[in-house]
Every structure is written in structure tokens, then in C-alpha cells.
C-alpha positions as CSV (number, residue, x, y, z in Angstrom):
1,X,-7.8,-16.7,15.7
2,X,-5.7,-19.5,13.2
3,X,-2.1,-19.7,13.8
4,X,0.0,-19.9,11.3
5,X,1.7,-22.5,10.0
6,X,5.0,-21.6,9.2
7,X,7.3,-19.3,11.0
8,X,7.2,-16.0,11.2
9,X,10.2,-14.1,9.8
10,X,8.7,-11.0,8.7
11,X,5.7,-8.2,8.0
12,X,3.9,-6.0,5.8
13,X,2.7,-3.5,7.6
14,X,0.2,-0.8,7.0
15,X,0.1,2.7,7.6
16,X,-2.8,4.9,7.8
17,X,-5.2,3.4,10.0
18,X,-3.1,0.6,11.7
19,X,0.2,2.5,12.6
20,X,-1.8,6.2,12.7
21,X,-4.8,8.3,12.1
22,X,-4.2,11.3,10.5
23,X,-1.2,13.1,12.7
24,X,-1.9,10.9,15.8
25,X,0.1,8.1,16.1
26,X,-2.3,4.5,17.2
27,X,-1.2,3.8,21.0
28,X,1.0,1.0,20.7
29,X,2.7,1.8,17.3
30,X,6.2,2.9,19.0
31,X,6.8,0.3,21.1
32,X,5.7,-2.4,18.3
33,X,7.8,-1.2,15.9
34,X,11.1,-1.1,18.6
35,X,10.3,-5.0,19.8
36,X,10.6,-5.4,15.7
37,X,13.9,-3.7,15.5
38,X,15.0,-5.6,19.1
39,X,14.2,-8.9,17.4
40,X,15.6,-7.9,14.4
41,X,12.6,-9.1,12.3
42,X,12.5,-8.1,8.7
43,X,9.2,-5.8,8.1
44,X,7.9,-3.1,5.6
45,X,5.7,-0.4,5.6
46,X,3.1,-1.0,2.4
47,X,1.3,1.8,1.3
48,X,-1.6,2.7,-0.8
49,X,-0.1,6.3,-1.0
50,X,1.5,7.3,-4.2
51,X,1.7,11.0,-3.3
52,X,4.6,10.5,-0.8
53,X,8.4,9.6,-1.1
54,X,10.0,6.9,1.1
55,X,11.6,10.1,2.8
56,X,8.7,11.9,3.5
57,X,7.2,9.2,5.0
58,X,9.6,7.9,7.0
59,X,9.8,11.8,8.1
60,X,6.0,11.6,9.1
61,X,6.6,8.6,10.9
62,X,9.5,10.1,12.8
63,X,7.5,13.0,13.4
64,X,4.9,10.9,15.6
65,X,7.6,9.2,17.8
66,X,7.2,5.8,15.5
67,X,11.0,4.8,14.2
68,X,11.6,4.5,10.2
69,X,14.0,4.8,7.6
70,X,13.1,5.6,4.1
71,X,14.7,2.0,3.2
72,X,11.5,0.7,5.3
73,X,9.0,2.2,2.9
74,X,7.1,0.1,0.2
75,X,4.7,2.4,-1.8
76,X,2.5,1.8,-4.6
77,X,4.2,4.1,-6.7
78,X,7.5,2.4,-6.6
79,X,5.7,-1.2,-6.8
80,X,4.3,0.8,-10.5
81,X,7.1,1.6,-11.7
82,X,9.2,-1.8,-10.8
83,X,6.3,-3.3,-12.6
84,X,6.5,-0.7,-16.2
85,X,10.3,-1.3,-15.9
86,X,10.3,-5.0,-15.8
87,X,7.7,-5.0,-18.6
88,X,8.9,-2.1,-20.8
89,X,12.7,-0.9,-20.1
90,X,12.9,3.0,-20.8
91,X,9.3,3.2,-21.5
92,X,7.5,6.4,-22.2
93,X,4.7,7.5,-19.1
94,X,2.8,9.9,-19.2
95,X,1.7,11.0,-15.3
96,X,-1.4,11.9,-13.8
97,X,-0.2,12.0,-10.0
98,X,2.3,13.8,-7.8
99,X,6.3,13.9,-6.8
100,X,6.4,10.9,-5.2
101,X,5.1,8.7,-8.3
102,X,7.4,11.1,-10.8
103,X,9.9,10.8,-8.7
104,X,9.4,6.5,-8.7
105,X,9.4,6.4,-12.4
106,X,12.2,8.3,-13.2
107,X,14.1,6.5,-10.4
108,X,13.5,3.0,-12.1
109,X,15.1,4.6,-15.6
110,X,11.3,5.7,-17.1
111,X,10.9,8.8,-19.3
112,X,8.1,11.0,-17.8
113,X,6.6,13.1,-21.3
114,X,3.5,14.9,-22.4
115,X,3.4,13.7,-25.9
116,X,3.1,9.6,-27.2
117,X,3.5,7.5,-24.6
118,X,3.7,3.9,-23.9
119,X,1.7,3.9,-20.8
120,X,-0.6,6.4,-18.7
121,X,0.0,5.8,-14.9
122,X,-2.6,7.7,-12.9
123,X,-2.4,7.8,-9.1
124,X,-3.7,10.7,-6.6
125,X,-3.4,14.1,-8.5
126,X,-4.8,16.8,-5.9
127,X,-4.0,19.5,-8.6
128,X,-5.4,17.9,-11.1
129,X,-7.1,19.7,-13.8
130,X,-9.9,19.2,-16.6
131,X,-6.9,19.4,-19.4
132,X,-4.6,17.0,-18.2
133,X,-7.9,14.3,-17.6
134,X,-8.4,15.6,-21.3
135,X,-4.9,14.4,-22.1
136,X,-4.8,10.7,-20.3
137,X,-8.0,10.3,-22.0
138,X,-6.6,10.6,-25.0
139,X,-3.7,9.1,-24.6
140,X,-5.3,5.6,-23.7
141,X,-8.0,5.8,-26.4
142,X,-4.8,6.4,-28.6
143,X,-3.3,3.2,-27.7
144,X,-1.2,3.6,-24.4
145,X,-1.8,1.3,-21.9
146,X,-3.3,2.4,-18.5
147,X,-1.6,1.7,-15.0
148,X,-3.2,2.7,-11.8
149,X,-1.3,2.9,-8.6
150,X,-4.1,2.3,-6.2
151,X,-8.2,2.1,-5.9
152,X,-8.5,4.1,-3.1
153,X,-11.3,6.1,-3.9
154,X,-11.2,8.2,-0.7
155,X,-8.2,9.7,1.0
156,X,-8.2,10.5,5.1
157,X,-7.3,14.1,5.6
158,X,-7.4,15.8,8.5
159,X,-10.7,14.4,9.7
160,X,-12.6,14.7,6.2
161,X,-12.4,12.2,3.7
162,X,-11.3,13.6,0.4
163,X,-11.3,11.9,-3.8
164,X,-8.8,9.6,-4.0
165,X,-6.8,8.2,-6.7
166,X,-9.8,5.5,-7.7
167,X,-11.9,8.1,-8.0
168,X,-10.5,9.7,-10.8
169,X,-9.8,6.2,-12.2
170,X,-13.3,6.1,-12.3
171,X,-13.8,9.0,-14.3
172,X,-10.8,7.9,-16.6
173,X,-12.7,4.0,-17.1
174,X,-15.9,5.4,-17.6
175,X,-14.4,8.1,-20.5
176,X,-12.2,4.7,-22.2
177,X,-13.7,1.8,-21.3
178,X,-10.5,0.5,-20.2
179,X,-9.7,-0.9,-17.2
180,X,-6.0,-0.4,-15.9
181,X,-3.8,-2.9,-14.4
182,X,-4.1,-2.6,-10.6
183,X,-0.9,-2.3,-8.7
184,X,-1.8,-1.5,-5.2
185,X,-3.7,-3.6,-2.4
186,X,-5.7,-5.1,-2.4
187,X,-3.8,-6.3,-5.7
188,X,-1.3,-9.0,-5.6
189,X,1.5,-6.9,-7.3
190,X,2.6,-4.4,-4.6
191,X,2.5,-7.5,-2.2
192,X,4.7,-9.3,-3.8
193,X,7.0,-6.4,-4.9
194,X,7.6,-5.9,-1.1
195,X,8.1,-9.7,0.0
196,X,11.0,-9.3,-3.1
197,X,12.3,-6.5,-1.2
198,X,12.2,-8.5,2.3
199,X,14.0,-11.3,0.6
200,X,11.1,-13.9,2.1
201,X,8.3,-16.1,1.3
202,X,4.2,-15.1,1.7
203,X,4.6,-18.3,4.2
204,X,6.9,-16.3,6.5
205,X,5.0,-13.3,6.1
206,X,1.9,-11.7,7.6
207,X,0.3,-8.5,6.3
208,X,-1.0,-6.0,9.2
209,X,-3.7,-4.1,8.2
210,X,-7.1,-2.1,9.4
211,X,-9.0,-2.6,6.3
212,X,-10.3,-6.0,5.0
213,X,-11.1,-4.6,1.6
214,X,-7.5,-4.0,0.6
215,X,-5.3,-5.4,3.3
216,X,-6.9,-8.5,4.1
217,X,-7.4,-9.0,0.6
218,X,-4.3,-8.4,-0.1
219,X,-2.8,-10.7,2.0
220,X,-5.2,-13.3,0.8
221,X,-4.1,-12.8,-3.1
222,X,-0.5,-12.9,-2.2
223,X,-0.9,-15.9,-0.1
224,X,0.0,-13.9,3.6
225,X,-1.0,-14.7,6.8
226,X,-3.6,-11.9,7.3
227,X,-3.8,-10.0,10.2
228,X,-6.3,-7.9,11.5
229,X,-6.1,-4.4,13.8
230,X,-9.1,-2.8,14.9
231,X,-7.2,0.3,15.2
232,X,-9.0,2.5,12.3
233,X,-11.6,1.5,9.6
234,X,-12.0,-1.8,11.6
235,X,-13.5,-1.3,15.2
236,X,-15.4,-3.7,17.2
237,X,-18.6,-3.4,15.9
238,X,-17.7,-3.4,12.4
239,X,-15.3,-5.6,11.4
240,X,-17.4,-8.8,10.8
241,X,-19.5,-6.9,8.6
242,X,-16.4,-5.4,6.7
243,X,-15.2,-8.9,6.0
244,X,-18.0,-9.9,4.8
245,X,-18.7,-7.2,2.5
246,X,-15.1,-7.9,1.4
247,X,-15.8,-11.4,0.7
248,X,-12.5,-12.2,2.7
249,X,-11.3,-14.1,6.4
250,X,-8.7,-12.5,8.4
251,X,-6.8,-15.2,10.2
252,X,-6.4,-13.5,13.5
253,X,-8.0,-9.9,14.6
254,X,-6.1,-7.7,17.6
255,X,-8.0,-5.2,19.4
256,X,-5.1,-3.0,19.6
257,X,-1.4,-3.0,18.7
258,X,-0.2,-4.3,22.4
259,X,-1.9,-7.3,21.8
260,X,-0.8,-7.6,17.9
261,X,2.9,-6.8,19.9
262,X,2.5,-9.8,22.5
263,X,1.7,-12.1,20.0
264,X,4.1,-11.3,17.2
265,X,6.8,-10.9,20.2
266,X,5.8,-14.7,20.6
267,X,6.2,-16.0,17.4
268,X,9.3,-14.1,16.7
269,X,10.9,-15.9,19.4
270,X,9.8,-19.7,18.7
271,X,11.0,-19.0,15.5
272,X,14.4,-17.8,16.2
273,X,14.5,-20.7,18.6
């Protein structure tokens, strides 16, 4: 483990995997999440998940015992549509995903239409059918630009592993040719969109994550202090393979959340003091 230079004041914290699997909360994710409130350190939750709203998360969350409030969210789908918004005020999207990512773009001032355009913005679409793929397709051989929300290309679901949103990017690239712009991890953009939100530096940041392909990476774009749980994807006898496949270096790796607590708890306090 590397400690990190500059103080901690806040996190990016990931969900599925590091906080819970599935419905079952990861022991330890409570009481971490309380210390953080205690200390009154800044954090987010950053996810992948464009399906969701803030408030359905949050609700999930709740649901397990672990304390949230919508305004603690981060998702890629509002990360995607801060990032159309800033580049193209009013612009025309058409959607291949679900309420959550509608509900994004329309709350950042986009128009959400069938017909011409300005930009296709794909996430997970579990009812997707062959027509409306017909329909992106065209769209983004017509000229619109392409936005993905995330590369996840499977999602955990009740045990099974089902197609995620990259994998019906890959069947949109390989019909245009086009590769979108990337907004989720391990992208740089949904990173920085939340350490906007937390009003702080990547210096005073660390990203918590169990997945070294798209939180460790993530962290490494954006500059984070990169911190690894080996509470889900990542277990003991994995993770040094999983870096390395990832081409990445988490600077520290917790066995469990009590430990990530004890040493977070730590920092949080020299830097206060």
C-alpha cells in the first residue's frame, strides 16, 4: 500500500460489488458509510448504471440498511447528459436506454425525439428491440453523433450475468463503424463530473472500487488515489491478475470494508487536524 500525498477530503465510491452484491449488502458497508457521515466527509456514489434514478438508488440502498440520499448518487446517465448539455444546449437525443437516462436528459433541458437528432445516446435497454437498433443505426450513419453511457458489457442480476449496455454498443459499432464517446468508468468524464459535484480536487479524492478495469482505471484517468476492495469482482486470488490484465496499479487494496473504514477513519482525522 502507497499513501497518499495529499489529504483526504473526500470519495467516489462504487456500488455494485464494493457497497453490495446483488440484494446483499457487503459486511461493512453500514457502518463505513455512518463514520463518513460522522466525519462529515464529502463522498458520492459513482455508478456505471444508467437504468436507475438517484431515487431509486438511494431507495435500494436504504433498503439494505446502508444510509443514502438521492443527492449522494452520481450516475452515468446524469454525467451524459451534463456532458450533451454543456456541448449542445437544447440538443435533439434520440434514446436507446431506460427511465433513468430519459429522465437525466430531459432534466438537463434535452429534447428526447424519434425523428433527426443531434445525438444517439445508448445505455442498457432491457426492452430493447430489433427496430429501435434499426433506428440508432440509422440515425448515426445519418450524421448524429453517438454517446454511450457506459461499456459494461455484462450486468449482475440476481446471480446470472446478463448483456449489458456495451454489448449492444458493440452491435451498434460494428453496424456504423463509429465509436461513441465514452462517458462512464473507466472514462475520465463521469469522474470528473462527480469531483465537480463534490466541489474538490482528484488530489483530495480517492475512488473505491472492486473492479480494476473500470474503477481503478478510472481513478488513474482522473488522476484519483485508487483504492482497491476485494469485496466482489476482486477477491484474493484474483486481483493481481485483474490489474494486470487491466494494465493499471491500485494504490492500496483492502480485504474488506472494516479495514478500507479504519484506514479512511485515519486519514479523515489527520486531515481535519
Amino acid at each position: 500500500m502507497t499513501d497518499s500525498g495529499a489529504a483526504l477530503r473526500g470519495l467516489l465510491i462504487d456500488l455494485d460489488g464494493t457497497l453490495y452484491n446483488g440484494r446483499q449488502m457487503v459486511d461493512g458497508a453500514d457502518t463505513l458509510i455512518h463514520m463518513l457521515r460522522a466525519r462529515s466527509a464529502r463522498y458520492l456514489f459513482v455508478t456505471n448504471n444508467s437504468s436507475a434514478s438517484p431515487e431509486t438508488v438511494a431507495d435500494r440502498l436504504n433498503a439494505m440498511g446502508i444510509p443514502a440520499e438521492p443527492q449522494d448518487v452520481c450516475t452515468s446517465a446524469q454525467a451524459a447528459a451534463s456532458y450533451i448539455a454543456e456541448r449542445q444546449k437544447g440538443a435533439r437525443v434520440f434514446v436507446v436506454g431506460e427511465e433513468g437516462l430519459r429522465n437525466a436528459l430531459t432534466d438537463q433541458g434535452l429534447q428526447v425525439v424519434e425523428d433527426n437528432p443531434d445525438i444517439v445516446v445508448q445505455g442498457i435497454d432491457r426492452s430493447l428491440t430489433y427496430d429501435r437498433l434499426s433506428t440508432a443505426v440509422r440515425h448515426i450513419l445519418g450524421g448524429a453523433a453517438y454517446v454511450l453511457t457506459n461499456p459494461d458489457v455484462l450486468l449482475p442480476s440476481d446471480g446470472e450475468l446478463l448483456p449489458g449496455a456495451g454489448t449492444i454498443a458493440a452491435m451498434l459499432r460494428t453496424a456504423t463503424g463509429v465509436e461513441p464517446a465514452l462517458i462512464g468508468k473507466p472514462s475520465a468524464i463521469l469522474m470528473n463530473f462527480a469531483l465537480e459535484r463534490l466541489g474538490l480536487t482528484a488530489a483530495e479524492t480517492w475512488v473505491v472500487g472492486d473492479n480494476p478495469a473500470t474503477d481503478i482505471a478510472a481513478a488513474q484517468a482522473s488522476g484519483c488515489y485508487s483504492a482497491l476492495v476485494l469485496t466482489g469482482l476482486a477477491t484474493k486470488d484474483n486481483y493481481n491478475r485483474l490489474l494486470q490484465a487491466a494494465g493499471v496499479i491500485a494504490d492500496a487494496v483492502f480485504d474488506d470494508l472494516h479495514k478500507l473504514k479504519l484506514h479512511v477513519d485515519d486519514k479523515l482525522q489527520r486531515s481535519i487536524n
